[in-house]
Residue, then its C-alpha position, 0 to 999 in steps of 0.5 A: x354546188x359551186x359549179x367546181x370541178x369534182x375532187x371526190x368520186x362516188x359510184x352510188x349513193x348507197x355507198x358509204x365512201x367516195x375515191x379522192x381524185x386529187x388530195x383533199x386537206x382538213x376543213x376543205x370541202x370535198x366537191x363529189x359527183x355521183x356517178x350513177x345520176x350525176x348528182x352533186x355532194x359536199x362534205x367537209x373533209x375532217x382529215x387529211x384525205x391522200x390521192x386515191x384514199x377513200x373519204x366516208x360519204x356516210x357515218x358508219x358505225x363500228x362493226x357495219x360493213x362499208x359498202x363500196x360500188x354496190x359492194x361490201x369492201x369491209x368492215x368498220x373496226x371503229x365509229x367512222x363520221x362523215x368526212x373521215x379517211x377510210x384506210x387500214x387505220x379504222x377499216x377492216x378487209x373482208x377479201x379474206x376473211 
């Protein structure tokens, strides 16, 4: 890591997306910090990742459940690779399903 602040949360690493906490642009390295042990990731962010959206930690294939804080939030309704938004365009809820 480059002794930066973080700009991407994640809460373990079993989690498949970390919490933008500032905007994070394509092609900028997304600084995470995990908050479980404090350990320290970078992904190169592939899109356009907003304030408060959810950028993917992992690949996960489509139809895989995305698990968020130890918990399923989802469901991939497509292929997502590493550095992607995680939003309604490609995530489907599972709080009513």
């Amino acid at each position: 890591m480059t002794g930066l602040d973080p700009n991407l949360l994640v809460h373990s690493k079993d989690d498949h997306a970390g919490i933008a906490i500032m905007d994070i642009k394509t092609g900028e390295k997304a600084l995470g910090l995990i908050l479980t042990d404090h350990t320290q990731i970078e992904i190169n962010a592939v899109e356009d990742i907003p304030l408060g959206h959810k950028m993917a930690v992992k690949a996960v294939a489509a139809g895989d459940k995305i698990v968020l804080n130890g918990h399923s939030i989802g469901a991939a309704t497509q292929a997502i690779k590493t550095g992607e938004h995680m939003h309604t365009h490609n995530v489907k809820s599972l709080r009513w399903s």
